[in-house]
N, CA, C and O atoms as a Maestro MAE file, in Angstrom:
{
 s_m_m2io_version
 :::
 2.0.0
}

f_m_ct {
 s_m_title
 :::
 protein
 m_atom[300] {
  # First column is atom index #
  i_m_mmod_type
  r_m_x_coord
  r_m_y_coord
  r_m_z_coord
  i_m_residue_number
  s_m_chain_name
  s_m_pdb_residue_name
  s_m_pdb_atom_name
  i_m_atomic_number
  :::
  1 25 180.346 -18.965 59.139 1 A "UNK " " N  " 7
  2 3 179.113 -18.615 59.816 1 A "UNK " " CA " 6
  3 2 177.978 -18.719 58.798 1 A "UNK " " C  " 6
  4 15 178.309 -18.452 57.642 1 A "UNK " " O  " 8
  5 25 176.771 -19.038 58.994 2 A "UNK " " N  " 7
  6 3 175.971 -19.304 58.148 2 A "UNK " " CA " 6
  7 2 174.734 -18.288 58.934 2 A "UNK " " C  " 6
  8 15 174.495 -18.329 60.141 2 A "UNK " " O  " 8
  9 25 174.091 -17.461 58.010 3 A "UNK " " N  " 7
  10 3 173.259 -16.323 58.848 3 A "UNK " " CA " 6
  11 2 171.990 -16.658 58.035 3 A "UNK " " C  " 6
  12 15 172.078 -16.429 56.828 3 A "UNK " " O  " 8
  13 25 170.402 -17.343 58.658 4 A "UNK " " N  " 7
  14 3 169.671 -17.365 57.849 4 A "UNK " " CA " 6
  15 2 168.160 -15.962 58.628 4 A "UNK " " C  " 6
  16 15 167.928 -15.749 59.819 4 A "UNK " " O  " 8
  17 25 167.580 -15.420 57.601 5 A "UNK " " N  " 7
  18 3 166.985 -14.333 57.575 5 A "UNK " " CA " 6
  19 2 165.638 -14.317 57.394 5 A "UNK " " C  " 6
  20 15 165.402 -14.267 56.187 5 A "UNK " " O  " 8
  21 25 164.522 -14.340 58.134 6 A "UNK " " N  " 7
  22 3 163.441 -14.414 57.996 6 A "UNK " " CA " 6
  23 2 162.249 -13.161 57.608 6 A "UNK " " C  " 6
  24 15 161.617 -13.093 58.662 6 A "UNK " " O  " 8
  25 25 161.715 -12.293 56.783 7 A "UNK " " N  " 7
  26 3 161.103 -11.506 57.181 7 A "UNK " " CA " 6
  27 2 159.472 -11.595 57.003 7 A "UNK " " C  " 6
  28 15 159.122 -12.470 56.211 7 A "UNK " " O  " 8
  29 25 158.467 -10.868 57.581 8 A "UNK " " N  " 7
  30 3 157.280 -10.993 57.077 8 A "UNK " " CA " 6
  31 2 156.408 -9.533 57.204 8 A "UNK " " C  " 6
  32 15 157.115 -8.598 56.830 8 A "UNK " " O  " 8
  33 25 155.797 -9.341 57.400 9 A "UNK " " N  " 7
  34 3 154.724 -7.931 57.252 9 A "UNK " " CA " 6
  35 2 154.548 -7.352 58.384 9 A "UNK " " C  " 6
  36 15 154.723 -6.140 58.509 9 A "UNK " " O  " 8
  37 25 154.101 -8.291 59.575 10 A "UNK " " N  " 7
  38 3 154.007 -7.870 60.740 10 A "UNK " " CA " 6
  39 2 154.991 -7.445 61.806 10 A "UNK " " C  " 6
  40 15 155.737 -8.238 62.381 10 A "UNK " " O  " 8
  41 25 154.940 -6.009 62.056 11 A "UNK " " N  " 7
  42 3 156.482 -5.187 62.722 11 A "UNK " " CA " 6
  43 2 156.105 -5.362 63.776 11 A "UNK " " C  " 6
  44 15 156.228 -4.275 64.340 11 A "UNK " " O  " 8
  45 25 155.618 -6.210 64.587 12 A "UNK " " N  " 7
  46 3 155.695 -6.740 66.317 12 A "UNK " " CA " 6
  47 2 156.746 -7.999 66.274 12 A "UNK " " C  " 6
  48 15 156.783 -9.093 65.709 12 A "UNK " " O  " 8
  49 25 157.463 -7.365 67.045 13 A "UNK " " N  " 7
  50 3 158.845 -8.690 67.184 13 A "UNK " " CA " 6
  51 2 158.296 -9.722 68.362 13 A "UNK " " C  " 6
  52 15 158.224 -9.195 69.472 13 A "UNK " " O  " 8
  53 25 158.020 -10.690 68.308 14 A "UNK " " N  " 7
  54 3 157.691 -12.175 68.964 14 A "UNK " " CA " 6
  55 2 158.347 -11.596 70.206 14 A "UNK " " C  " 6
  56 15 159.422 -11.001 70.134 14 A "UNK " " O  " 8
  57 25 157.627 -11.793 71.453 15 A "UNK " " N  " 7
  58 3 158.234 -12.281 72.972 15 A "UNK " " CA " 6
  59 2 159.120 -13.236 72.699 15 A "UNK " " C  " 6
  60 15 159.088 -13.834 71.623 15 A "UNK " " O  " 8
  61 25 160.167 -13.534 73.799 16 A "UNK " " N  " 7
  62 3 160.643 -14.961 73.788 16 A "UNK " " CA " 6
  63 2 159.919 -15.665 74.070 16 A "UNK " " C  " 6
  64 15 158.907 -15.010 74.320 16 A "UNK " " O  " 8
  65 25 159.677 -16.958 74.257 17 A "UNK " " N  " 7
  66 3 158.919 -18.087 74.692 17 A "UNK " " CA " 6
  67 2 159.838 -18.350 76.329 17 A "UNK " " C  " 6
  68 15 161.023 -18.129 76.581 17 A "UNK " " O  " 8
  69 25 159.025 -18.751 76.986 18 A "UNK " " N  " 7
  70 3 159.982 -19.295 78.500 18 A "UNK " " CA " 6
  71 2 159.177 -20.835 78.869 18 A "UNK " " C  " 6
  72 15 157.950 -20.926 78.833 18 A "UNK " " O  " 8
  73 25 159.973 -21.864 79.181 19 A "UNK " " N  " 7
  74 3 158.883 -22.642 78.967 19 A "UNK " " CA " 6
  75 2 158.041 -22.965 80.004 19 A "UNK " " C  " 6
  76 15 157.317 -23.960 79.962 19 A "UNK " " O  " 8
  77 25 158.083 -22.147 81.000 20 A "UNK " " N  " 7
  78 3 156.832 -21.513 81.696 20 A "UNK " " CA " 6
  79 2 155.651 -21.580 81.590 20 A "UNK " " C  " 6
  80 15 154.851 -22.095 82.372 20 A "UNK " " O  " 8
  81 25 155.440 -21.001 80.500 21 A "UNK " " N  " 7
  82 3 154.723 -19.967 79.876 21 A "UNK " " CA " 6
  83 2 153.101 -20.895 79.267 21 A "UNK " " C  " 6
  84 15 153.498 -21.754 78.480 21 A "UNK " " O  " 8
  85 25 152.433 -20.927 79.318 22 A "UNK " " N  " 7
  86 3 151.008 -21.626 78.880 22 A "UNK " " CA " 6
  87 2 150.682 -20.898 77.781 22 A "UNK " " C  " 6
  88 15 149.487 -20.612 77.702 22 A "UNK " " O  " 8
  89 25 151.564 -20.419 76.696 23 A "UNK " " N  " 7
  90 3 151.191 -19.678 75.494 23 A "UNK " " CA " 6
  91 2 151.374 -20.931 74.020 23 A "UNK " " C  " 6
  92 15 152.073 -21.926 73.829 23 A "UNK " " O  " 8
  93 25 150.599 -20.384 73.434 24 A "UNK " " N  " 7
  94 3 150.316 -20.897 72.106 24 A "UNK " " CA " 6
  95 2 151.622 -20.837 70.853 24 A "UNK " " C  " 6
  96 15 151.705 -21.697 69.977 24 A "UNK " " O  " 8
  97 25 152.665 -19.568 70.980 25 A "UNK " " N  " 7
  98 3 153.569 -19.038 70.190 25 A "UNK " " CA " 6
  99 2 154.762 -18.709 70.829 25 A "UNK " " C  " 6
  100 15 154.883 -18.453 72.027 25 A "UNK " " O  " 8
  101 25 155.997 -18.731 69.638 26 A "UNK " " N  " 7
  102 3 156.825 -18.210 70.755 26 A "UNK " " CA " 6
  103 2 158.287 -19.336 70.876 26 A "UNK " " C  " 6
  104 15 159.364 -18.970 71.347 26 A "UNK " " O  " 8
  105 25 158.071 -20.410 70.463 27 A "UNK " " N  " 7
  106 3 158.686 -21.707 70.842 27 A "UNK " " CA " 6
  107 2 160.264 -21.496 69.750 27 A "UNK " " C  " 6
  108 15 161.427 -21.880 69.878 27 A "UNK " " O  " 8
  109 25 159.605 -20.777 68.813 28 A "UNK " " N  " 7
  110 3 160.725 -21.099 67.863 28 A "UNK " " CA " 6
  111 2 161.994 -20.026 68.278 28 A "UNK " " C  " 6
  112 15 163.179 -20.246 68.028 28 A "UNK " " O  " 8
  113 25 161.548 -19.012 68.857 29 A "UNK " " N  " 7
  114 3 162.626 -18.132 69.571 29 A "UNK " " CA " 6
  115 2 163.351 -19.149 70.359 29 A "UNK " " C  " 6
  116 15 164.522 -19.368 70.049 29 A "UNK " " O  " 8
  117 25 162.671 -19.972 71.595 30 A "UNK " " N  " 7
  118 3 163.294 -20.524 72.576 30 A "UNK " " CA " 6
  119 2 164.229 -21.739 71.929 30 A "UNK " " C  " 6
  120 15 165.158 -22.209 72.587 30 A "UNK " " O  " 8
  121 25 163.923 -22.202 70.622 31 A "UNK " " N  " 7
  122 3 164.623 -22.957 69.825 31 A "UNK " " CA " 6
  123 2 166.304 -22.392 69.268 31 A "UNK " " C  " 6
  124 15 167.407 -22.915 69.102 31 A "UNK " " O  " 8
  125 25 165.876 -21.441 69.165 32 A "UNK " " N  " 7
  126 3 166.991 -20.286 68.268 32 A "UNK " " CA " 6
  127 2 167.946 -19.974 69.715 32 A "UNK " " C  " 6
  128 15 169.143 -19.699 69.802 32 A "UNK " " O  " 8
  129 25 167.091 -20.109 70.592 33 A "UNK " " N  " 7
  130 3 168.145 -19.254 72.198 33 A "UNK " " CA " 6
  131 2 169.068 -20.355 72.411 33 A "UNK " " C  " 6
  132 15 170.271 -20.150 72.248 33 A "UNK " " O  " 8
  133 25 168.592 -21.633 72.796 34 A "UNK " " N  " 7
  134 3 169.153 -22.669 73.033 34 A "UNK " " CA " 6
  135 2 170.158 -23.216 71.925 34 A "UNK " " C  " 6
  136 15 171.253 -23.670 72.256 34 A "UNK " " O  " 8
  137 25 169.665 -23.144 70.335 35 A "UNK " " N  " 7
  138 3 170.741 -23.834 69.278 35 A "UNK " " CA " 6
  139 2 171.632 -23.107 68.614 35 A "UNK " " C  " 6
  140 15 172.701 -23.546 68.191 35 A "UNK " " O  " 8
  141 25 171.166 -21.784 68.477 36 A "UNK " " N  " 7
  142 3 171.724 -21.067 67.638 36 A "UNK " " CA " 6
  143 2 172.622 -20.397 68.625 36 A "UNK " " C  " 6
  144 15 172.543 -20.298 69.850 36 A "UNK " " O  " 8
  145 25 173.751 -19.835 67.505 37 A "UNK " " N  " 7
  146 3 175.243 -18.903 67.929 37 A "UNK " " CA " 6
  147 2 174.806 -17.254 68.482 37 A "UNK " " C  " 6
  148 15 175.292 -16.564 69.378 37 A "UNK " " O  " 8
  149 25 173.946 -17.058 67.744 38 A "UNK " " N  " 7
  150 3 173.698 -15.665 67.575 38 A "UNK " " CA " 6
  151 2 172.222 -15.483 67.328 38 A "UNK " " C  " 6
  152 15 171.891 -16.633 67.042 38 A "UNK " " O  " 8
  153 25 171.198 -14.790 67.266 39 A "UNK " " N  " 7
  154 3 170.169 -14.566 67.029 39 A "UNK " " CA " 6
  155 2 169.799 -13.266 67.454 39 A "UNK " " C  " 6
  156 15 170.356 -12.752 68.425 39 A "UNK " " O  " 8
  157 25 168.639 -12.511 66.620 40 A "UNK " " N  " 7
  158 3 168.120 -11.180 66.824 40 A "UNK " " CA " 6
  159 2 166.982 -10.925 66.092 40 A "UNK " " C  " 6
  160 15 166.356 -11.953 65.835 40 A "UNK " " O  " 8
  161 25 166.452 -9.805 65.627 41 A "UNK " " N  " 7
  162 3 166.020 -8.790 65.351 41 A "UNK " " CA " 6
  163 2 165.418 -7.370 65.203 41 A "UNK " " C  " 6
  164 15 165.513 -6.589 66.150 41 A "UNK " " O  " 8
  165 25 164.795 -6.998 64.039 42 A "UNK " " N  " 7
  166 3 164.452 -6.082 64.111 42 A "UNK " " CA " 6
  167 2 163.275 -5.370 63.088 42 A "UNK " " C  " 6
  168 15 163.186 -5.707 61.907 42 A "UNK " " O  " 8
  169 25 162.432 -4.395 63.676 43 A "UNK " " N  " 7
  170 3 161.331 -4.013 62.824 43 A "UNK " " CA " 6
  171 2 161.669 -3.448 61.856 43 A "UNK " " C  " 6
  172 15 162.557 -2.617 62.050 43 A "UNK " " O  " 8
  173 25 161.140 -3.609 60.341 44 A "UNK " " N  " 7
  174 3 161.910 -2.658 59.223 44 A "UNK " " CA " 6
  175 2 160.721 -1.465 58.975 44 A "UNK " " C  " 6
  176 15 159.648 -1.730 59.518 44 A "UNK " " O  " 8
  177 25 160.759 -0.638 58.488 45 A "UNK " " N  " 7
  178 3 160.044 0.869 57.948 45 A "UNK " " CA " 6
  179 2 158.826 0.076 57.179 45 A "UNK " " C  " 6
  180 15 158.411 -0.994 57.625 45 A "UNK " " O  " 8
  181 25 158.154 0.818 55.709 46 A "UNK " " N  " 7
  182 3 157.896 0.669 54.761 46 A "UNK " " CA " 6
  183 2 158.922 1.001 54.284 46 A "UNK " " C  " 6
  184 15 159.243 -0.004 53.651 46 A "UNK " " O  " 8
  185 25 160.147 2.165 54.049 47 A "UNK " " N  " 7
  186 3 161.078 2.378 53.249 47 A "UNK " " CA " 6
  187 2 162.286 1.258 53.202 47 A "UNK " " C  " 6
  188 15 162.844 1.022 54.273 47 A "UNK " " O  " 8
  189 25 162.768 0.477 51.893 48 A "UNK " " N  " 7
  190 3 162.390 1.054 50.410 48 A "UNK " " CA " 6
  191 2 161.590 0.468 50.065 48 A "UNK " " C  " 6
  192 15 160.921 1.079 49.231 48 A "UNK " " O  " 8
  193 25 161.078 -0.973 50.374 49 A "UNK " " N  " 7
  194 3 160.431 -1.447 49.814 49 A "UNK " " CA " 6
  195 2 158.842 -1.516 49.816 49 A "UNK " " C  " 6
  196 15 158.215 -2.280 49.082 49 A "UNK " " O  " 8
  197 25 158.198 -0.547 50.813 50 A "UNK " " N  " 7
  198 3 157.062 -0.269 50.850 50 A "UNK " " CA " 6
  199 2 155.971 -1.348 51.383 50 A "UNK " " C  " 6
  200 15 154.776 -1.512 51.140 50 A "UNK " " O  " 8
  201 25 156.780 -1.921 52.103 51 A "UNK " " N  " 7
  202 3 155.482 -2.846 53.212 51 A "UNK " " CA " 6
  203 2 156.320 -3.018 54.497 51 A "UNK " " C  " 6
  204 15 156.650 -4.193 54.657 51 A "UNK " " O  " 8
  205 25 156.680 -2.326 55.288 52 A "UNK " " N  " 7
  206 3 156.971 -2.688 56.953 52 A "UNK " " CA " 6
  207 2 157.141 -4.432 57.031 52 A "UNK " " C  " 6
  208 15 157.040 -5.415 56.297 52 A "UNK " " O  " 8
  209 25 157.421 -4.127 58.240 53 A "UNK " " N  " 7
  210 3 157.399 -5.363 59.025 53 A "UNK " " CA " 6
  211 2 158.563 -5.804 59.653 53 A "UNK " " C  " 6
  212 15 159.360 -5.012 60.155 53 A "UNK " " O  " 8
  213 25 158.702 -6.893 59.661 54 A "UNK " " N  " 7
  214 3 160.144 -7.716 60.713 54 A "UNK " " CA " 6
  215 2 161.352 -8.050 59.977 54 A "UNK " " C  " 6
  216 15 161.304 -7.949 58.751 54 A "UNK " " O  " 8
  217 25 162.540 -8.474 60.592 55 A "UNK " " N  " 7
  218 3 162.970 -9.664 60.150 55 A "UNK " " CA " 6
  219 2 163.783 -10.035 61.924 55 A "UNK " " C  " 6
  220 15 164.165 -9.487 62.958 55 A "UNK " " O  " 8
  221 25 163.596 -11.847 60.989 56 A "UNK " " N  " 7
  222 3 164.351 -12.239 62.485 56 A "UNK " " CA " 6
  223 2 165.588 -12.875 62.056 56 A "UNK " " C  " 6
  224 15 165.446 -13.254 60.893 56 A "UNK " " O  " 8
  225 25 166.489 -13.088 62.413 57 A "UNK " " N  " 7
  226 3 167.841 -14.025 62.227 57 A "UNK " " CA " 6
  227 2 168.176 -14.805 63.097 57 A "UNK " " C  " 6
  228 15 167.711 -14.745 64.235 57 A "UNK " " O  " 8
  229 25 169.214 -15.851 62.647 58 A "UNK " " N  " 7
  230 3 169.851 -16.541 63.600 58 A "UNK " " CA " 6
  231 2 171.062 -17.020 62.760 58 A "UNK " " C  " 6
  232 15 171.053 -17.198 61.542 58 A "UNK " " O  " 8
  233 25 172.132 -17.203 63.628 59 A "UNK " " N  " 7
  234 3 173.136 -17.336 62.882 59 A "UNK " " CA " 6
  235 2 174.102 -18.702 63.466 59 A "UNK " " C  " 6
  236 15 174.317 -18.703 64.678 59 A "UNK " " O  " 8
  237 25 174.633 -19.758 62.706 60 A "UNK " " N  " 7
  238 3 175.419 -20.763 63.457 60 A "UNK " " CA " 6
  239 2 176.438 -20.917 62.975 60 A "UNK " " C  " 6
  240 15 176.575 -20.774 61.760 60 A "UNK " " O  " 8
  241 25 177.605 -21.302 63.899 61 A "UNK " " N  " 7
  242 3 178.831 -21.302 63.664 61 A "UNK " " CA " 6
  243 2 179.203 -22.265 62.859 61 A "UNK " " C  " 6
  244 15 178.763 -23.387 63.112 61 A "UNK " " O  " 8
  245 25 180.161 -22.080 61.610 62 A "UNK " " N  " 7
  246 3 180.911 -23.256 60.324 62 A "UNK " " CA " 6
  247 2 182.082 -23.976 61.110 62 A "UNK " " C  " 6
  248 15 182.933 -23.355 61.747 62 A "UNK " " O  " 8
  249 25 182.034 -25.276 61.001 63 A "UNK " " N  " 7
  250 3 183.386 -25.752 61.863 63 A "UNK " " CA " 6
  251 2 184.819 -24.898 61.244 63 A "UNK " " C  " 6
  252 15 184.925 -24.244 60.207 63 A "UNK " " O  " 8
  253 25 185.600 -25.120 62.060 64 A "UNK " " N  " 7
  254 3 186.734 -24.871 62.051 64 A "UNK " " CA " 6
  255 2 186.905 -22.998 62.495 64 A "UNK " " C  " 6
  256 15 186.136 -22.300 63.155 64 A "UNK " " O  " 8
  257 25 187.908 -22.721 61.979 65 A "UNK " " N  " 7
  258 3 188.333 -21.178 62.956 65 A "UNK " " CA " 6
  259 2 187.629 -20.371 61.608 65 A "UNK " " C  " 6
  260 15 187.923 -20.573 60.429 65 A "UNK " " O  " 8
  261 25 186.617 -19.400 62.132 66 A "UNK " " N  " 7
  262 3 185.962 -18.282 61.074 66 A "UNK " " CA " 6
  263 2 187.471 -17.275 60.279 66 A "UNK " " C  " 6
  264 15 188.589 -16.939 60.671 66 A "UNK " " O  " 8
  265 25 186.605 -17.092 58.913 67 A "UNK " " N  " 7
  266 3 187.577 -16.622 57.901 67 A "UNK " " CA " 6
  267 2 188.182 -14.923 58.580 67 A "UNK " " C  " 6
  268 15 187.679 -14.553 59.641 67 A "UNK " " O  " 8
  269 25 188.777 -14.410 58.192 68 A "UNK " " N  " 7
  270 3 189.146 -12.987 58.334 68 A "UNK " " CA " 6
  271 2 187.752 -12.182 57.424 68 A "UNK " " C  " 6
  272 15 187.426 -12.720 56.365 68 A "UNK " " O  " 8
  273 25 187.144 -11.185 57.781 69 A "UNK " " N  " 7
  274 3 186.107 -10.575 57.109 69 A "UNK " " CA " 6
  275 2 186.679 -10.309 55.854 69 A "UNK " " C  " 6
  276 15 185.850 -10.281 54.945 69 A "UNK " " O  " 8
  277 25 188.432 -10.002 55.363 70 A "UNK " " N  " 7
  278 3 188.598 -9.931 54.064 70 A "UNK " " CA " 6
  279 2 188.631 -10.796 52.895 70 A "UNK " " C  " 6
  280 15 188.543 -10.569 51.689 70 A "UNK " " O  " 8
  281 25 188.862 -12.402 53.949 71 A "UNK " " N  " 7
  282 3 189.106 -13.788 53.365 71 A "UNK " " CA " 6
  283 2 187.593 -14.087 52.737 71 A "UNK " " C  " 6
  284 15 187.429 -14.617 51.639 71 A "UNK " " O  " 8
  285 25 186.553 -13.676 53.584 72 A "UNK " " N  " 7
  286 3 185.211 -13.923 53.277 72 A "UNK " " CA " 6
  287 2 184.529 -13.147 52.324 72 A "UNK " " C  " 6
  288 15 183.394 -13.422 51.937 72 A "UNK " " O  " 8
  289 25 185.131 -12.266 51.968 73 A "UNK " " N  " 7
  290 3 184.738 -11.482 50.764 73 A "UNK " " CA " 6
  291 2 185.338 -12.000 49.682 73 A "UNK " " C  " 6
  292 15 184.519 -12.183 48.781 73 A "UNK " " O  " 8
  293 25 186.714 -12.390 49.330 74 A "UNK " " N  " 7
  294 3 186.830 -13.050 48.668 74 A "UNK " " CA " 6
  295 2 186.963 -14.210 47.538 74 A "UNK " " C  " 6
  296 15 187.302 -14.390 46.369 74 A "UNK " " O  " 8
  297 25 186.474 -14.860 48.663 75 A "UNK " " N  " 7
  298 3 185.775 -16.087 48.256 75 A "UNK " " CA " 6
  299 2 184.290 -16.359 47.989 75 A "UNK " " C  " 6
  300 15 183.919 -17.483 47.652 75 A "UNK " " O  " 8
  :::
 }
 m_bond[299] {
  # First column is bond index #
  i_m_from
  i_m_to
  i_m_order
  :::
  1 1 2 1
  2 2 3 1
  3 3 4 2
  4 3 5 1
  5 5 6 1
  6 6 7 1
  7 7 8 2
  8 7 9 1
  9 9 10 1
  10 10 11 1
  11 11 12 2
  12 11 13 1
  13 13 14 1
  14 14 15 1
  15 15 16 2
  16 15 17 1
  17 17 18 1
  18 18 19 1
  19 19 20 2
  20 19 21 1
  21 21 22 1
  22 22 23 1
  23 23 24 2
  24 23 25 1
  25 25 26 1
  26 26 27 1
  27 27 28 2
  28 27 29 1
  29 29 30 1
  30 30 31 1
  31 31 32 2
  32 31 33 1
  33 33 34 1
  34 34 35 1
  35 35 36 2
  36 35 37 1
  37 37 38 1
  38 38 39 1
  39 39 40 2
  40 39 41 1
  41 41 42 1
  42 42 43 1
  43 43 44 2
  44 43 45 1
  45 45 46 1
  46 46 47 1
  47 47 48 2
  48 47 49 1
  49 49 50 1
  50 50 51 1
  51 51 52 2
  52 51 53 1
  53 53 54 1
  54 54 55 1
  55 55 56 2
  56 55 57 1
  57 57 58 1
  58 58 59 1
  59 59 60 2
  60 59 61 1
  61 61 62 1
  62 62 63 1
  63 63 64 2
  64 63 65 1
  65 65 66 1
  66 66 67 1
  67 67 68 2
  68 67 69 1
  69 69 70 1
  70 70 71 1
  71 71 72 2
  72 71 73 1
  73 73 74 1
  74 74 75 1
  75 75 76 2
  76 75 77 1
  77 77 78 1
  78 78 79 1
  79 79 80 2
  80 79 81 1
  81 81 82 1
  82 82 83 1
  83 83 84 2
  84 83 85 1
  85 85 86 1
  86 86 87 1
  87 87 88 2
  88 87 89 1
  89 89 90 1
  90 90 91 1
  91 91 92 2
  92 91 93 1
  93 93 94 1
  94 94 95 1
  95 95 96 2
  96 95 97 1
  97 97 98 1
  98 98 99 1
  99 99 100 2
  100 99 101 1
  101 101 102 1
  102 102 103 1
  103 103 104 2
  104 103 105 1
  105 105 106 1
  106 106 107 1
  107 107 108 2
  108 107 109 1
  109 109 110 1
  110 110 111 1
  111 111 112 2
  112 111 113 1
  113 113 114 1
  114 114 115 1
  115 115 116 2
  116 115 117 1
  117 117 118 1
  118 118 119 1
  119 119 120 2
  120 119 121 1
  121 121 122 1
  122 122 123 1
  123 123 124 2
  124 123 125 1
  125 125 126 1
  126 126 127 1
  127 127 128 2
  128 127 129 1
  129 129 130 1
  130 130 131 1
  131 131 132 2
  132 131 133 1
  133 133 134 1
  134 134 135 1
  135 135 136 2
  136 135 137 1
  137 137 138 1
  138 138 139 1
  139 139 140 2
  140 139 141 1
  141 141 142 1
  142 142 143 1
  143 143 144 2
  144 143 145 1
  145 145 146 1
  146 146 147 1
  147 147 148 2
  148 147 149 1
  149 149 150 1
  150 150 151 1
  151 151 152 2
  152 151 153 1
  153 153 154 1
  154 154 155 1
  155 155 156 2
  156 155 157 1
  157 157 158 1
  158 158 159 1
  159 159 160 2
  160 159 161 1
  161 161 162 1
  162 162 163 1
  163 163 164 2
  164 163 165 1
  165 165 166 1
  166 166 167 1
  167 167 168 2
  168 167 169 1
  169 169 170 1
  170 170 171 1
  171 171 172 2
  172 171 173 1
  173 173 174 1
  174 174 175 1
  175 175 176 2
  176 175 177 1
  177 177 178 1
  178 178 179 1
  179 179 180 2
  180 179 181 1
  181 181 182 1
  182 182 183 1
  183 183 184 2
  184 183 185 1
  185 185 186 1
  186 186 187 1
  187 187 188 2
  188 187 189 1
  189 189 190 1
  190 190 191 1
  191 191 192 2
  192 191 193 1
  193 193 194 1
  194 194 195 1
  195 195 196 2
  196 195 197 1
  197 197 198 1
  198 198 199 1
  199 199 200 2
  200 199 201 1
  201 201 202 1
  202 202 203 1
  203 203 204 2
  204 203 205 1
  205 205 206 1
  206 206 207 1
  207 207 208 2
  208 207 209 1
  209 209 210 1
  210 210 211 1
  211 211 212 2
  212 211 213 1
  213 213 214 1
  214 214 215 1
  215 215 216 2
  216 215 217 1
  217 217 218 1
  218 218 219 1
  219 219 220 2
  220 219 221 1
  221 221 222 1
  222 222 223 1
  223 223 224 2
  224 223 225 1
  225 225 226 1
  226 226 227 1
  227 227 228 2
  228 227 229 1
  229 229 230 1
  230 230 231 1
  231 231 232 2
  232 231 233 1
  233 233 234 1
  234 234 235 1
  235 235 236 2
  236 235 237 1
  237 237 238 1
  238 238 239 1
  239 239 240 2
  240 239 241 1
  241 241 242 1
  242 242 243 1
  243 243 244 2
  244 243 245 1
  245 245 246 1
  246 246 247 1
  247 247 248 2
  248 247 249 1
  249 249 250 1
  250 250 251 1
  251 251 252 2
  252 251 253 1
  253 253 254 1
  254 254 255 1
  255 255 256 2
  256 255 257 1
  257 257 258 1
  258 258 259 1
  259 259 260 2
  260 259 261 1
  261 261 262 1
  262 262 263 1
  263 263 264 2
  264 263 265 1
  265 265 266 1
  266 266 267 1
  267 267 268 2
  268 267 269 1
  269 269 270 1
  270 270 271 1
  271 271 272 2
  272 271 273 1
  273 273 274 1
  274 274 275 1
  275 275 276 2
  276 275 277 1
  277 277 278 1
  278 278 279 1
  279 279 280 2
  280 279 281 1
  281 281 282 1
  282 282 283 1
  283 283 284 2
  284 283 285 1
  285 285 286 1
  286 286 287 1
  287 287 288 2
  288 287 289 1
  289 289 290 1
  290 290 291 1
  291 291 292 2
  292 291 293 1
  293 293 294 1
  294 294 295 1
  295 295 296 2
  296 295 297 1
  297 297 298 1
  298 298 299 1
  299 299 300 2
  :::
 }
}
């Protein structure tokens, strides 16, 4: 599984995009819904690092059958 992690300052998590929608922003969610395995997020505090804000993820599947969570620590 490959999990990549985005964060930035601003703690308003993006609408989805629908492509509906006559909006300006938003597209790269509807990108992530459609390609990606997994996707989320969530708003972080200031604590620990003392500036708030987001992060978003998305995560896609590695060919073949995923490791055991102990195999993946391992290696």
């Amino acid at each position: 599984m490959l999990r990549v992690s985005v964060t930035d300052t601003n703690p308003e998590l993006p609408e989805p995009f629908k492509p509906s929608d006559e909006v300006d922003n938003g597209r790269g969610l509807f990108i992530l819904d459609v390609l990606a395995d997994r996707w989320g997020g969530c708003a972080i505090g200031e604590e620990p690092f003392g500036i708030g804000g987001k992060t978003v993820w998305f995560e896609l599947a590695w060919g073949g059958t995923p490791p055991t969570p102990m195999a993946a620590l391992a290696a």
